[in-house]
C-alpha positions as CSV (number, residue, x, y, z in Angstrom):
1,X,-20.7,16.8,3.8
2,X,-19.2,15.9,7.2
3,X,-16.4,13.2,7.0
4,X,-15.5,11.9,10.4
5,X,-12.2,10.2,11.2
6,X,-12.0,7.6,14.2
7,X,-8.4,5.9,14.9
8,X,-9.8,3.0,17.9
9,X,-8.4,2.7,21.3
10,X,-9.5,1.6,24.4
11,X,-8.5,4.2,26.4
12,X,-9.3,7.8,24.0
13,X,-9.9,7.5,20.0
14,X,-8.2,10.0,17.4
15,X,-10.9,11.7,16.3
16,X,-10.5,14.0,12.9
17,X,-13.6,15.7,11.9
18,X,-14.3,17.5,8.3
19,X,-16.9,19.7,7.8
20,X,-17.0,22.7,5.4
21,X,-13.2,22.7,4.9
22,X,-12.6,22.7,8.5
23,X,-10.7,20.5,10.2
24,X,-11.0,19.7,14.2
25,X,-8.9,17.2,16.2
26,X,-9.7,15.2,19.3
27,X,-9.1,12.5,21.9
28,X,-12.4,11.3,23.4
29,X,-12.9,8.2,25.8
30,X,-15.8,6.0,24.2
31,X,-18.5,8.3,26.4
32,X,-17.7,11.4,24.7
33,X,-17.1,9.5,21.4
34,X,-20.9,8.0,21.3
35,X,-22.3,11.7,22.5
36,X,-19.8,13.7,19.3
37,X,-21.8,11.4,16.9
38,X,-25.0,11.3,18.6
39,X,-24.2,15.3,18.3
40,X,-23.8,14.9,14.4
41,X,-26.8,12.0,13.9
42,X,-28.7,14.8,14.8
43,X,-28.0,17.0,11.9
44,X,-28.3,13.6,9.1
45,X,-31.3,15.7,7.7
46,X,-28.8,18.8,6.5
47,X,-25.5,17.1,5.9
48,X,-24.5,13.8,4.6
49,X,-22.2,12.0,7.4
50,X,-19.4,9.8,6.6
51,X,-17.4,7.8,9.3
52,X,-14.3,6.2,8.5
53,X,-13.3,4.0,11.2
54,X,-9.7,2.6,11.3
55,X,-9.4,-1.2,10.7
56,X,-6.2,-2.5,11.4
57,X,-5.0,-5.9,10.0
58,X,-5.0,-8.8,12.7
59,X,-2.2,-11.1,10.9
60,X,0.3,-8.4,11.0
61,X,0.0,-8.4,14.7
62,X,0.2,-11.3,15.2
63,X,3.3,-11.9,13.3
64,X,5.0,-9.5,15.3
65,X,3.8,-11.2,18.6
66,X,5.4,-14.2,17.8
67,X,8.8,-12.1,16.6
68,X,8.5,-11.4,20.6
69,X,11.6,-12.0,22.5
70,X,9.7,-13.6,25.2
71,X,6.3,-15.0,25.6
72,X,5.1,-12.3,27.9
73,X,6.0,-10.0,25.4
74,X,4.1,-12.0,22.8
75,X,0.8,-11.9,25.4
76,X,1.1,-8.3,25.9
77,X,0.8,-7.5,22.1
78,X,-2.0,-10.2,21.9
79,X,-4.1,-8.8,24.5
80,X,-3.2,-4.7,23.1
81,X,-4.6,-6.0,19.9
82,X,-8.2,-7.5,21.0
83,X,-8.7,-4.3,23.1
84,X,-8.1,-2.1,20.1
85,X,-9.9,-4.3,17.9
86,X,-13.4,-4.6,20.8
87,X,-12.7,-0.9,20.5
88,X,-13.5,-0.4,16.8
89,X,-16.2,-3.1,17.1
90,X,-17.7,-0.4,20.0
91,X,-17.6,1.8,17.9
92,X,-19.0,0.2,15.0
93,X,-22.2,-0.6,17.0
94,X,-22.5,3.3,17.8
95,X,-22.5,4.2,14.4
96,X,-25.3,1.1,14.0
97,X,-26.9,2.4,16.7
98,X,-27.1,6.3,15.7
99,X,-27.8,5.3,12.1
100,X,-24.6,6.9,10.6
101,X,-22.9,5.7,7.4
102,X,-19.6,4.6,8.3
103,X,-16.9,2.0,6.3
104,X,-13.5,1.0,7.5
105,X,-9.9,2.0,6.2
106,X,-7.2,0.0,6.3
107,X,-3.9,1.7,7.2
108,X,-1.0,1.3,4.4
109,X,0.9,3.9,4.4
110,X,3.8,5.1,7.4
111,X,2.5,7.1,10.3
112,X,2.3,10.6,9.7
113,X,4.1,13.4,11.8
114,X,3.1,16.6,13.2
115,X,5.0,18.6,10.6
116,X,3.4,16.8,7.4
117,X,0.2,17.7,8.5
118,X,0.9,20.9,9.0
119,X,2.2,21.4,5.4
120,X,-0.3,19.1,3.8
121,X,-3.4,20.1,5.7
122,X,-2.6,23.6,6.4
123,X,-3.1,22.9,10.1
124,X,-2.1,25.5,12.7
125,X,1.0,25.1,14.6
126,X,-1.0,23.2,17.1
127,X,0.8,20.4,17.9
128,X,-1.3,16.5,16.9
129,X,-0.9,13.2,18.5
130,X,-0.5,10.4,16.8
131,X,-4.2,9.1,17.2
132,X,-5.1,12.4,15.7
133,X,-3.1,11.7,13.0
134,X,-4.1,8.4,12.4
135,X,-7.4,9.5,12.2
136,X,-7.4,11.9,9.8
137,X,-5.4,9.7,7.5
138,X,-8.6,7.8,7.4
139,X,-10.1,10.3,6.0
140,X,-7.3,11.0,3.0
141,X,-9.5,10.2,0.1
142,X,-12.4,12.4,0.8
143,X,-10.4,15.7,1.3
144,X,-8.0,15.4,-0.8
């Protein structure tokens, strides 16, 4: 089993891969996204592929744009939350495209930090970013 972890963003994804107890983080732009999966469509035969993608909720955004203290503020968060949802819609398509499995979590819980994972995923010292992070919170249910 391979379990892949994908937090959307225009400019680099979180990517959190799981395969044979091993955990690898990344940050690719959508190029090197579409060839990392392309990379694992082409083992479907040996391992079963999973990709979660994160699916944020739109309301929630929207509520907070229009908590803005100004309207440019409001436009800013509008327009940061289309491009990150186009971005899991790209990606969506990729995983159409390559013929991988993939569903969609919904984030509920609060952001994780470096030091959690570290404890809870006995990751190295290695510091994460928070689109890591977010990614492999996506995939809490299968490796856990």
């Amino acid at each position: 089993m391979i379990y892949i972890g994908i937090d959307p963003d225009t400019e680099e994804s979180g990517l959190a891969i799981w395969s044979e107890g091993i955990l690898t983080l990344h940050n690719f732009n959508y190029m090197k996204l579409f060839e990392s999966l392309k990379n694992y469509s082409n083992h479907k035969e040996k391992y079963k592929i999973t990709v979660v993608i994160e699916k944020g909720e739109n309301n929630k955004a929207i509520f907070n744009a229009n908590k803005a203290k100004n309207k440019r503020i409001a436009a800013k968060i509008g327009v940061s939350v289309g491009r990150n949802f186009e971005a899991t819609n790209i990606i969506e398509q990729f995983c159409k495209y390559l013929e991988l499995d993939y569903e969609f979590y919904k984030p509920t819980s609060k952001k994780w930090n470096n030091q959690f994972c570290q404890m809870a995923f006995n990751m190295p010292k290695k510091t994460s970013n928070q689109e890591q992070r977010d990614a492999l919170r996506c995939l809490i249910k299968y490796i856990t």
